[in-house]
Steps between C-alpha positions, in 0.01 A plus 500: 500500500275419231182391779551869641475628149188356443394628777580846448333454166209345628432795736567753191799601675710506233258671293482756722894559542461475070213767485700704767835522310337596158283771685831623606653496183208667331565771787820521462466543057202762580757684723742516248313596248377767664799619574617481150199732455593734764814561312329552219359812630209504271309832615861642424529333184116639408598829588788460239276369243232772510790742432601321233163444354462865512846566325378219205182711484642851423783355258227327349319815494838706349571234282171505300479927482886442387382250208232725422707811438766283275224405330400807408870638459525250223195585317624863466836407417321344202347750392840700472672593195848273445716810635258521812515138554897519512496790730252369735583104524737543801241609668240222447800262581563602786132491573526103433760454701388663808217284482732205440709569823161580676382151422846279587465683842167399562586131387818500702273655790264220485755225460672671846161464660427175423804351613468679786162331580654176408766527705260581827294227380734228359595348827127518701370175523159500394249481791242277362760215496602605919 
């Protein structure tokens, strides 16, 4: 057995059975990782993150007009007199909380998001390693 193995290895048989079953195994990870890909759905998942781009934008957007107008809410409250100040602080509370609750859902909003991308992603083998 071990004359016709030198043999084989002289002729660069075995070499060539060697080269061949790695070729097919590189195949066979590119496959798979393409199909992990495929599941992916990543023109879907693009689609999804424009959107959500766009929502980030106009909270963004809301969220700095909102900060503006408690800002100057509290400057005029200031400038009250002590009985105007206790008449009107309900008011500029409930200013700060609305943009309290405005922010936690944005921050729970992008949290959601980015698990969600995580969880498409977590589990895709990377293709530079196929």
């Amino acid at each position: 057995m071990d004359g016709i193995q030198a043999r084989l290895e002289q002729g660069g048989l075995v070499k060539t059975v060697q080269n061949s079953t790695a070729l097919q195994s590189n195949i066979v990870a590119g496959k798979l990782v393409a199909q992990h890909w495929a599941d992916v759905n990543l023109d879907l998942q693009r689609k999804a993150w424009e959107e959500s781009c766009l929502d980030i934008a106009n909270a963004q957007e809301a969220s700095s007009v909102a900060r503006k107008n408690i800002a100057e809410s509290t400057k005029a409250f200031r400038k009250h007199t002590d009985d105007e100040k206790l008449a009107n602080w309900g008011t500029l509370l409930k200013s700060y909380q609305a943009e309290i609750d405005n922010l936690t859902k944005r921050s729970k909003s992008a949290e959601i998001r980015f698990l969600d991308v995580y969880k498409a992603l977590r589990d895709v083998p990377d293709p530079a390693q196929a």
